[in-house]
MMTF fields as JSON, N, C-alpha, C and O atoms, coordinates in Angstrom:
{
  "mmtfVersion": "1.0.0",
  "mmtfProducer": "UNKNOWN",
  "numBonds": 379,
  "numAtoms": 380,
  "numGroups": 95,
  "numChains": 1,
  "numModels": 1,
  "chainsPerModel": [1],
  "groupsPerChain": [95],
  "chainIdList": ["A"],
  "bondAtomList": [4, 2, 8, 6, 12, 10, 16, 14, 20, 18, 24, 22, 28, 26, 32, 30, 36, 34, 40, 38, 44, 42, 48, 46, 52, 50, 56, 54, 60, 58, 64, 62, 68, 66, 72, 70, 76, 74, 80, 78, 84, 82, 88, 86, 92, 90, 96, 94, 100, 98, 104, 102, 108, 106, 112, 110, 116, 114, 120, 118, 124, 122, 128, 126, 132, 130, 136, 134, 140, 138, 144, 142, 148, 146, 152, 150, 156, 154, 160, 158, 164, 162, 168, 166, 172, 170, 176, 174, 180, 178, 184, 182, 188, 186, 192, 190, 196, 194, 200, 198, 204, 202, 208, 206, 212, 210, 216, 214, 220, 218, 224, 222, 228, 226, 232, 230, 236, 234, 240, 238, 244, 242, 248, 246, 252, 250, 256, 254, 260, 258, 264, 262, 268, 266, 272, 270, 276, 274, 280, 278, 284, 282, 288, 286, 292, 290, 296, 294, 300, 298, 304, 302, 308, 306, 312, 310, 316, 314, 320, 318, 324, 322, 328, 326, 332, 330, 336, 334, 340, 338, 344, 342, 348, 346, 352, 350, 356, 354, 360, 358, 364, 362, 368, 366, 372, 370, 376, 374],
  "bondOrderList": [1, 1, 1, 1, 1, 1, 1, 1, 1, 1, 1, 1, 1, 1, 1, 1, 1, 1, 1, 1, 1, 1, 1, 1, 1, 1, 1, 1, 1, 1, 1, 1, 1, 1, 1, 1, 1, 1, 1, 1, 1, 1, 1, 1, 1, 1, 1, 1, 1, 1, 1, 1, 1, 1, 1, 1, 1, 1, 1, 1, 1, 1, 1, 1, 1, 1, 1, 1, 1, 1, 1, 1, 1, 1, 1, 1, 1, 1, 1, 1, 1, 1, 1, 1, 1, 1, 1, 1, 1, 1, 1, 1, 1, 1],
  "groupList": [{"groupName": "UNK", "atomNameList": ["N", "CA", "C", "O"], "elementList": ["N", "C", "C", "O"], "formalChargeList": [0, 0, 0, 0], "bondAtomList": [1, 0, 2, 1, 3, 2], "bondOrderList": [1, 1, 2], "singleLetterCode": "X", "chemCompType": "L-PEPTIDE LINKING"}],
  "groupTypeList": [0, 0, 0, 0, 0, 0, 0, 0, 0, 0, 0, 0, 0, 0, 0, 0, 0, 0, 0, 0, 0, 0, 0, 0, 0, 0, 0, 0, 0, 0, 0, 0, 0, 0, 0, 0, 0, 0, 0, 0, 0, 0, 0, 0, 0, 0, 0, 0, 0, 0, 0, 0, 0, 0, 0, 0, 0, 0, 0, 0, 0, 0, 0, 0, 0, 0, 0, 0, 0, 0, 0, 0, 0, 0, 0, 0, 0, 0, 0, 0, 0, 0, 0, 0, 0, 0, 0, 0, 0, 0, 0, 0, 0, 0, 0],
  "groupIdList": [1, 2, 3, 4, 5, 6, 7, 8, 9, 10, 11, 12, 13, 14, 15, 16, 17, 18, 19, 20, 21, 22, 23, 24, 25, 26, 27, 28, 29, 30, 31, 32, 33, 34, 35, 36, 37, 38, 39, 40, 41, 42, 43, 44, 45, 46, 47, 48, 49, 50, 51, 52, 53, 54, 55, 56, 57, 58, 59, 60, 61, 62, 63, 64, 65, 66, 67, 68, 69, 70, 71, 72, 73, 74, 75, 76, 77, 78, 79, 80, 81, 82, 83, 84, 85, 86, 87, 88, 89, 90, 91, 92, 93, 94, 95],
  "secStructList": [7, 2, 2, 2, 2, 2, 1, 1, 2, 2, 2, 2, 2, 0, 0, 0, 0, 0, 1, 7, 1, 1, 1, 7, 4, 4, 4, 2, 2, 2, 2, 2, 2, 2, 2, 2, 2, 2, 1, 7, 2, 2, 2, 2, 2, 2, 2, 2, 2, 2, 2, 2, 2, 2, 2, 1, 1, 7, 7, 7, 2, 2, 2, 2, 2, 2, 2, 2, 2, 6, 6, 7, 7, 7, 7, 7, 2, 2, 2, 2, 2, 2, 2, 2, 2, 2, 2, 2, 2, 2, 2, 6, 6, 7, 7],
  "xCoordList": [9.953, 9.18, 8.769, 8.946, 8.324, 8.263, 9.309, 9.183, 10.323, 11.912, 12.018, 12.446, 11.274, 11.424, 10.213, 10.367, 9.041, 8.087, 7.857, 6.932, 8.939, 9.865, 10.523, 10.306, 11.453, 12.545, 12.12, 11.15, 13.076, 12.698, 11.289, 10.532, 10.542, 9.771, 9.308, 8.207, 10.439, 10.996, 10.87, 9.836, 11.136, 11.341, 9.585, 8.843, 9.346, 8.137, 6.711, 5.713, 6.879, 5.946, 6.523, 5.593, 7.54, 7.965, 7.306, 6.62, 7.86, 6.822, 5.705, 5.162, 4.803, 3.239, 2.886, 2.391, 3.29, 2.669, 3.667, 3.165, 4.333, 4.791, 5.392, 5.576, 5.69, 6.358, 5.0, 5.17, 4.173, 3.084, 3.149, 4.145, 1.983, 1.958, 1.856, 2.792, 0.868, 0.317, 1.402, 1.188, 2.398, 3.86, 4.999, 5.393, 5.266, 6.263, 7.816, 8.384, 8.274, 9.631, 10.657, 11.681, 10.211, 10.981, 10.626, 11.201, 9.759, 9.797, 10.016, 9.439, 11.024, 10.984, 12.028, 12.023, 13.088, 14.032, 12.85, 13.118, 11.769, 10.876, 10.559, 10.719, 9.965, 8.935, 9.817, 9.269, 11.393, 12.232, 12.425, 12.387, 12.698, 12.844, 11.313, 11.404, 10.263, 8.918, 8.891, 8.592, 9.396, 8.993, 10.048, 9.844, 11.605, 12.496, 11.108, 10.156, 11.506, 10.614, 9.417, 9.256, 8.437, 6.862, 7.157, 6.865, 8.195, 8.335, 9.029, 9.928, 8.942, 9.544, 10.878, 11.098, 11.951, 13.54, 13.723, 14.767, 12.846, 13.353, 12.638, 13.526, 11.878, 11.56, 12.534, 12.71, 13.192, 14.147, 15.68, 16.51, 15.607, 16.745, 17.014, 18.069, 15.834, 15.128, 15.662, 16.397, 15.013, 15.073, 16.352, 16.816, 17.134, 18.458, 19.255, 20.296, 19.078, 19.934, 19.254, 19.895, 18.154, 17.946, 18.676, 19.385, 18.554, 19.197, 20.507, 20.597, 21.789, 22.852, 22.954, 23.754, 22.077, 21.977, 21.506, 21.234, 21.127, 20.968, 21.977, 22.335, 22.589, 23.344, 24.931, 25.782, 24.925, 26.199, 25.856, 26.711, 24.529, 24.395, 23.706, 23.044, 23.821, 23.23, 22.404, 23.034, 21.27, 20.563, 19.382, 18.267, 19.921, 18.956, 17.812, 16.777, 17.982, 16.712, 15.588, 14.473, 16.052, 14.908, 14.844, 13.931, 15.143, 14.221, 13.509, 12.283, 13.994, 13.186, 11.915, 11.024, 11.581, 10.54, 9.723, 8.583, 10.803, 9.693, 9.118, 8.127, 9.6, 9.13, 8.136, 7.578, 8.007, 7.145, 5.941, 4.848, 6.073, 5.282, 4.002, 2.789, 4.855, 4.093, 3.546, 2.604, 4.543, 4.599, 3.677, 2.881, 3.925, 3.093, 4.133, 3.755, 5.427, 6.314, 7.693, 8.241, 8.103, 8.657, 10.191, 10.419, 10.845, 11.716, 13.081, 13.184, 14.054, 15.445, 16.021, 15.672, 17.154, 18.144, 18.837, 18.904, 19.268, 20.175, 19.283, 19.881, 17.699, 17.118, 17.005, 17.078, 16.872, 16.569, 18.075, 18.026, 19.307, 20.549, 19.869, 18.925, 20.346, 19.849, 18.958, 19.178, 17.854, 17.028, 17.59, 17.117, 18.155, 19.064, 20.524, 21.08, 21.177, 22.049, 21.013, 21.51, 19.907, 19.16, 18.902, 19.14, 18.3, 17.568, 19.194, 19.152, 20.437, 21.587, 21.882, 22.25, 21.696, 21.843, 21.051, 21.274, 20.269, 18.831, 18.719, 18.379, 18.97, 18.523, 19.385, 19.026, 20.918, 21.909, 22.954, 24.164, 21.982, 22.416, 23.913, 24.671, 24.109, 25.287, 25.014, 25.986, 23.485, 23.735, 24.326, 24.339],
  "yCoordList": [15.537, 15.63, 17.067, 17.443, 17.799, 18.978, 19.833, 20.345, 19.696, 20.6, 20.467, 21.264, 18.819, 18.661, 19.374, 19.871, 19.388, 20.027, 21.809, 22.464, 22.101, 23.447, 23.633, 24.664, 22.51, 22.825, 23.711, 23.411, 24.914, 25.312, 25.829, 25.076, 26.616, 27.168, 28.459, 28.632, 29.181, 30.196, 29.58, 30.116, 28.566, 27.539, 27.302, 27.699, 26.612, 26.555, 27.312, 26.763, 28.645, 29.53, 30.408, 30.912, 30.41, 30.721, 29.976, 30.369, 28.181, 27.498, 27.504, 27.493, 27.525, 27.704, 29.031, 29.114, 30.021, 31.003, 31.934, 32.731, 31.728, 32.464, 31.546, 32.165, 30.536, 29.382, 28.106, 26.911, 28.574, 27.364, 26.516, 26.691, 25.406, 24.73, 25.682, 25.763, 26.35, 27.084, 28.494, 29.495, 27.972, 29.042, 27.91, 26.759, 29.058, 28.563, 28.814, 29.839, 27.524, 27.62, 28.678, 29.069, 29.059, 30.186, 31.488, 32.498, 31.583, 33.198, 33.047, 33.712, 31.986, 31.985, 33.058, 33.394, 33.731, 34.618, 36.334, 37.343, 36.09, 37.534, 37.446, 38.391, 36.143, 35.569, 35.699, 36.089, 35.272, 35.965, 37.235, 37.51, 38.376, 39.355, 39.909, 40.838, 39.584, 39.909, 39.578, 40.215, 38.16, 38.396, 39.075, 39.494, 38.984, 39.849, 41.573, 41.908, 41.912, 43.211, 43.691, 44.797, 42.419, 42.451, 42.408, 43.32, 40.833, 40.328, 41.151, 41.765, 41.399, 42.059, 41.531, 40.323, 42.542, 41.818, 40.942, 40.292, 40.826, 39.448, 38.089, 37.252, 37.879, 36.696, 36.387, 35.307, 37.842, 37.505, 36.871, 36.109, 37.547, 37.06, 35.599, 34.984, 35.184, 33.717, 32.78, 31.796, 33.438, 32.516, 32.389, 31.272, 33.46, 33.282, 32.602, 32.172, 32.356, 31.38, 29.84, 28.851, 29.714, 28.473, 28.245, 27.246, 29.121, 28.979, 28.016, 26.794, 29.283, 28.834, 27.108, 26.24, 27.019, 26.06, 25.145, 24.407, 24.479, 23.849, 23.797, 22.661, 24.683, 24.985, 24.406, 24.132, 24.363, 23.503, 21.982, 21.096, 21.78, 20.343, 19.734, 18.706, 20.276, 19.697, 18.706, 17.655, 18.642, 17.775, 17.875, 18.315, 17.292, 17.847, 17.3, 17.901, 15.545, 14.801, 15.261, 15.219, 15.931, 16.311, 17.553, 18.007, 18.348, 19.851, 19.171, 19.282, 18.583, 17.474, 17.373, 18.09, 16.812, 15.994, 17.249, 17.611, 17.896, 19.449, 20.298, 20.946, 20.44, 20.989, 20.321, 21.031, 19.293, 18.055, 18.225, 18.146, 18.513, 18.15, 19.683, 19.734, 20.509, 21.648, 22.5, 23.293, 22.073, 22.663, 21.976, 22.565, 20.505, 19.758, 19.85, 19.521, 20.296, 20.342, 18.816, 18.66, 17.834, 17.069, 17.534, 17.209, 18.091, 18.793, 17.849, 17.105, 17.672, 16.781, 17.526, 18.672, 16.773, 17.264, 18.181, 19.294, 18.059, 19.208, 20.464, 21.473, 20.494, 21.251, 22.01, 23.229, 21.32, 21.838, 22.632, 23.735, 22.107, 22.401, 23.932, 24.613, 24.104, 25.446, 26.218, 27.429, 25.745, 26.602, 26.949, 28.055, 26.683, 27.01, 27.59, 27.98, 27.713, 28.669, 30.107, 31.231, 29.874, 30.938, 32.31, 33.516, 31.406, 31.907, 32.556, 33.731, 31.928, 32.454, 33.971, 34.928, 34.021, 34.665, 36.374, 37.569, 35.641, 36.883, 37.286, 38.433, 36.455, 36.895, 37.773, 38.651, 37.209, 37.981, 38.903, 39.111, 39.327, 40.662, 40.577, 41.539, 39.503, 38.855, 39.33, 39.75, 39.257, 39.935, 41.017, 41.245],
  "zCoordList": [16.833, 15.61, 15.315, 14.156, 16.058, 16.425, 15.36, 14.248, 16.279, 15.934, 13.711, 12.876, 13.566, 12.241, 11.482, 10.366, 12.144, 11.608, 11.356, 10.875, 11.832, 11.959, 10.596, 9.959, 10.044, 9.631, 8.233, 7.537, 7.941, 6.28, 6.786, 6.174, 7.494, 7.434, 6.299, 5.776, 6.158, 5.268, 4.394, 3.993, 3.437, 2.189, 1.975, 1.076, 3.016, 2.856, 2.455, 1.989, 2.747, 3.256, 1.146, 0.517, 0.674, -0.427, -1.489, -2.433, -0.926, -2.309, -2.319, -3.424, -1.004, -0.772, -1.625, -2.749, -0.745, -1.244, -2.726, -3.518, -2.708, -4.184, -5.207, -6.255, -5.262, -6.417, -6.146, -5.906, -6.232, -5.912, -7.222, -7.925, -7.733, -8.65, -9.792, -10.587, -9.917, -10.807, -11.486, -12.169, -10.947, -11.184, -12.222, -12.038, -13.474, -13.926, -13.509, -13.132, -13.715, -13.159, -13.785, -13.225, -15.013, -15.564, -14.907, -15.314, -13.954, -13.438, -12.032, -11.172, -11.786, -10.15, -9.719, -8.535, -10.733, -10.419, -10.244, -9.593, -10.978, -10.655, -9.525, -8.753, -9.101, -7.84, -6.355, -5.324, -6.428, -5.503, -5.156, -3.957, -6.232, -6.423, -5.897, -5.095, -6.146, -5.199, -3.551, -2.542, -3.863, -2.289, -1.173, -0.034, -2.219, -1.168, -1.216, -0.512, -1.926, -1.811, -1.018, -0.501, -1.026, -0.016, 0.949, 1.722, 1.522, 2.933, 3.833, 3.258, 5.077, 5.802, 6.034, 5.953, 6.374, 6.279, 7.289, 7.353, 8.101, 9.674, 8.348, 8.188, 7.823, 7.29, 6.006, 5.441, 5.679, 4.14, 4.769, 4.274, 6.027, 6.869, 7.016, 6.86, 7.348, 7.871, 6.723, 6.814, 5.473, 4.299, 4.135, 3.906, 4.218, 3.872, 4.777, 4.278, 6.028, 6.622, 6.336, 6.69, 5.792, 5.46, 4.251, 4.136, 3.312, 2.192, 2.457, 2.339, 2.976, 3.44, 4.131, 3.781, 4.987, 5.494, 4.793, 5.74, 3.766, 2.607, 1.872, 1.562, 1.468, 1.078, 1.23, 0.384, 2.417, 3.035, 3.281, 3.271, 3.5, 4.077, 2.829, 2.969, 1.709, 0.011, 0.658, 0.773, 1.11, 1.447, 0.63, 0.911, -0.631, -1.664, -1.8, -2.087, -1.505, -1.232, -0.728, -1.248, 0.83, 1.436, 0.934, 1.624, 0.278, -0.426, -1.477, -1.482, -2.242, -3.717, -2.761, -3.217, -1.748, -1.146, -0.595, -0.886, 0.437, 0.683, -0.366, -0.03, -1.733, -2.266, -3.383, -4.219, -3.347, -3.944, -3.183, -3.744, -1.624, -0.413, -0.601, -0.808, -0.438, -0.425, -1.59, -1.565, -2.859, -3.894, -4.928, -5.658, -4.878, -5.796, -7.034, -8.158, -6.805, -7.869, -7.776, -6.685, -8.989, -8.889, -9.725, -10.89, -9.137, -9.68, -9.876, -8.9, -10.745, -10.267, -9.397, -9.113, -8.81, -7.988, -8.699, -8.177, -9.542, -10.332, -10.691, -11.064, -10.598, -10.641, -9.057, -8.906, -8.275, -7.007, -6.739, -6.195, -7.095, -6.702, -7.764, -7.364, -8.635, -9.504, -8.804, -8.809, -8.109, -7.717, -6.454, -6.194, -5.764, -4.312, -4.593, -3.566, -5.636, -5.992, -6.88, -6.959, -7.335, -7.167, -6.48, -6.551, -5.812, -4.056, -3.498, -3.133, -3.431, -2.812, -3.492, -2.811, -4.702, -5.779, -5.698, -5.892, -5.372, -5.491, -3.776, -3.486, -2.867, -2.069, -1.155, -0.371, -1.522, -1.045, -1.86, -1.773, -2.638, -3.517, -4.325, -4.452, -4.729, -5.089, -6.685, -7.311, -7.455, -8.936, -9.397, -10.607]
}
């Protein structure tokens, strides 16, 4: 339970503290672009292998739910998929 209470820490610690409720979904491409910039590169690292790792295992349900969980946000799947080709986008300098 542990190992699960782990998972997406990086994900987590993003919707808490920088995409919280009180954040519109139209500035989440600024709100990336901030926190690559603030966070130190071992935690942008972090995020980005979660990214990836989402990424391959489209386990979109459970980001819908983590980010429901922490975020207070009820997003669709096709939204969450968008917001995780985002994050790939911005975080690995691919613009």
């Amino acid at each position: 339970m542990t190992n699960e209470q782990e998972k997406y820490e990086n994900l987590k610690y993003f919707i808490e503290s920088y995409f919280n409720w009180g954040m519109d979904y139209a500035d989440l491409g600024v709100l990336i672009e901030e926190y690559k910039t603030r966070e130190s590169e071992v935690f942008v690292n972090g995020f980005v292998q979660e990214i990836k790792e989402i990424s391959e295992h489209r386990n979109w349900e459970e980001i819908k739910n983590l980010v429901y969980l922490h975020g207070r946000r009820n997003l669709s799947i096709k939204r969450i998929e968008q917001m995780i080709e985002l994050f790939m986008l911005k975080l690995t300098d691919l613009n």
